[in-house]
N, C-alpha and C positions, 0 to 999 in steps of 0.2 A: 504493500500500500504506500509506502515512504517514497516510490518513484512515481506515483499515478497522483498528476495535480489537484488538488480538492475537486476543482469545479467538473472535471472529467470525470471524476470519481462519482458525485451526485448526480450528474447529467444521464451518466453509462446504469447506475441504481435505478433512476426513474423512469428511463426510457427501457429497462429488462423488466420491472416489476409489474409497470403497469402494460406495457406491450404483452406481457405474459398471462397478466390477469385478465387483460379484456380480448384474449384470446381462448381461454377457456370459458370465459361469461360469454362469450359465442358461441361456443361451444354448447353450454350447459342450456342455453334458452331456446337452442335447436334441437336437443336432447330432451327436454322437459315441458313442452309448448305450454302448460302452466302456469310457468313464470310469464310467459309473455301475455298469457288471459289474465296475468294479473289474482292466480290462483294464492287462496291464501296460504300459508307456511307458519302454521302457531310455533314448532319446535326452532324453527329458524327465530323466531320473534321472540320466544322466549331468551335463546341462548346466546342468541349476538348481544347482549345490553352488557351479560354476564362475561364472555368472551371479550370487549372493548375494555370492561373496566378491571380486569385482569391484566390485560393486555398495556393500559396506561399506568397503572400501579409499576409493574415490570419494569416499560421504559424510563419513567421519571426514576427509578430507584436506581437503573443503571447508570444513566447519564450523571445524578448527582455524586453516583459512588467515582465513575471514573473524573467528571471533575473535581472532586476532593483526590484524587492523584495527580493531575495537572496543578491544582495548585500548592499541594505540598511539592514538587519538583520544585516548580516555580521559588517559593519559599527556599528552597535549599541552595538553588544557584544564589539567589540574592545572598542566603548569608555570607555563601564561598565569598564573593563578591563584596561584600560588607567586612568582612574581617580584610579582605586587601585593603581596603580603603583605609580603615585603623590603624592598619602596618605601616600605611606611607605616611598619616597622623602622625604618630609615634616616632618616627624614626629619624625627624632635625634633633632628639634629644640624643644621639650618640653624637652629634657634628657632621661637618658635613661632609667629612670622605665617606665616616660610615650610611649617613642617609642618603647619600650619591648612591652609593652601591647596593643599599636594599630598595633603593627606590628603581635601578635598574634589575633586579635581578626581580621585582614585584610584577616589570613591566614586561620581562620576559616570556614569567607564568604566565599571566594574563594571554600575552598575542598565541601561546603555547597551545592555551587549555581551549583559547577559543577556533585556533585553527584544528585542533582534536576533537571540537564537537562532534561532527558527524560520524565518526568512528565511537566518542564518549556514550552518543545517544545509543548506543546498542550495547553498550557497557564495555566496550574495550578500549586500551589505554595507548597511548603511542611515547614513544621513545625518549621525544622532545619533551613534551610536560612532563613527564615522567622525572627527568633530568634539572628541569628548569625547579619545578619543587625541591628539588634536592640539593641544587645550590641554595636555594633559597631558606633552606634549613642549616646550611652549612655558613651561610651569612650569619646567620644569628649567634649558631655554637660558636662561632669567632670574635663575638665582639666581649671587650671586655671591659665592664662596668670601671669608669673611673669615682664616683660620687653615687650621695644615699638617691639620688633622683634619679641619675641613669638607671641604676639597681630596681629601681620602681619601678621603671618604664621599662626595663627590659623583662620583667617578669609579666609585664604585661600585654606585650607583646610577644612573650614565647605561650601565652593563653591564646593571642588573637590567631597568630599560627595556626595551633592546634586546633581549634578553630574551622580554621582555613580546610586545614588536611581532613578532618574530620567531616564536614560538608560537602567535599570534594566526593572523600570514600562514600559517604551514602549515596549522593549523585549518581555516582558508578551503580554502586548495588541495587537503588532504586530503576536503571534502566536497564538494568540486569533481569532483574526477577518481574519488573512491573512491563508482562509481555501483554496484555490483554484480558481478556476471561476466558475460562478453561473451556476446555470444548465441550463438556454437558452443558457448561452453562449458555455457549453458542449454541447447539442441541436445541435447547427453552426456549430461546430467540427466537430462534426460524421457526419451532412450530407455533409459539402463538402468534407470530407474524401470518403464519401461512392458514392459523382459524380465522383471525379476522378477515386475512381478502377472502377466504373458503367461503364464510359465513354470508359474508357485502354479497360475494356472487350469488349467493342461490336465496338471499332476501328478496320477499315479495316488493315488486316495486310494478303500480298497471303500466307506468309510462315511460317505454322503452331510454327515451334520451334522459329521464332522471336517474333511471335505476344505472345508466352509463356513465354517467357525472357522478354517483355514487362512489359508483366502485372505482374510476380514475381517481378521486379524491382521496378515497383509505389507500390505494397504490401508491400516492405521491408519499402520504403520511410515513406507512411502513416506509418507502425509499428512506426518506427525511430522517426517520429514528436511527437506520442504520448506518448513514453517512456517520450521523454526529457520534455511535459507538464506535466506528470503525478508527473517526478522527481521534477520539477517545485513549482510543484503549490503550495510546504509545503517548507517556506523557513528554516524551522528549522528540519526539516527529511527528511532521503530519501540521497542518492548520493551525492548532488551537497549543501547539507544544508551547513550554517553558521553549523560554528564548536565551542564548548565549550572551549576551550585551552586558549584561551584571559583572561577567569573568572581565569584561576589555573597558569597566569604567573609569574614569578620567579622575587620578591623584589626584589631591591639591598640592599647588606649587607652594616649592619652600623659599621661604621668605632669604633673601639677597644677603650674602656674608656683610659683616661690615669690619 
């Protein structure tokens, strides 16, 4: 799904669900001349009300659950992101060779992790951040406190670090493990996607062009649920993914030696 453009992806959904549905409701009202006399259908009438409001209970449960995954991603990159910002705060209190140097090795990770995203977002790592965190850890074990105030701030910056590294690893593990919903629960999906067009098609409807605008409208809907799962279900691609921009945000400049 990560290669196929959103709007290709909804278009290719609505034009197969509903070309498919009002092809069987061709089918079924030449098959059952009933439907077209406008014959009534109590068990259709009874079960389609029962069938939709299952059916929207379902989708609203899923979309809310995989957006509480997009924005906890969301939330993690920021922090990644917010502990850099901290680090280059912090770091005119060693002087400025040292805040020279962690402010270049900050800016390193940064272009690193965000030229790794597209490999990050499927949870594997590459070579260069990999490396560039590691100077950047290496910066720090080197520097050595002259005063009670450096000592403060570096203690508080080997927090913002850890930090850093720690938001980073969940990042990874969250796009590791957060692949979608498992395939029973896809399974559930599709069949009560596939009662409610089932049900739209063989609803009593006397007047052919409604009963057809019926069923194109639950065809669109089902498309509509499945796009926004499928955009879902990868909270690092796709549409609606957490975005990289957090990893390459703008230090502030350190104030001019005198």
């Amino acid at each position: 799904m990560s290669n196929v453009p959103p709007w290709l992806l909804l278009a290719g959904l609505v034009v197969v669900i509903t070309g498919g549905t009002a092809a069987v409701q061709v089918l079924v009202r030449r098959r059952f001349p009933r439907l077209r006399a406008g014959g009534r259908n109590e068990m259709a009438q009874f079960v389609y009300p029962v069938v939709g409001l299952v059916y929207g209970f379902l989708m609203g449960f899923m979309v809310l659950a995989l957006w509480g995954q997009v924005t906890t991603a969301d939330q993690t990159t920021r922090a990644e992101g917010a502990a850099a910002v901290q680090l280059a705060r912090s770091a005119e209190a060693f002087g400025r060779p040292e805040a020279a140097r962690i402010r270049q090795n900050l800016l390193a990770y940064g272009h690193a992790a965000t030229a790794e995203w597209p490999h990050a977002a499927e949870g594997r790592t590459t070579p260069a951040a990999e490396s560039a965190l590691r100077r950047l850890h290496t910066t720090y074990e080197s520097i050595a406190p002259r005063n009670d105030a450096q000592r403060a701030f570096l203690t508080g910056s080997l927090a913002s670090l850890r930090d850093l590294t720690a938001a980073r690893t969940q990042r990874l593990l969250q796009a590791r493990t957060n692949t979608g919903p498992p395939l029973a629960l896809w399974l559930v999906i599709f069949l009560n996607s596939g009662l409610v067009l089932g049900f739209s098609v063989v609803f009593d409807a006397q007047q052919p062009r409604l009963h057809y605008g019926m069923v194109a409208a639950v065809s669109i809907l089902v498309a509509a649920n499945l796009f926004l799962i499928a955009e879902l279900a990868y909270p690092y691609l796709g549409e609606f993914a957490t975005s990289p921009a957090p990893l390459g945000a703008e230090f502030p400049v350190l104030p001019a030696s005198r």
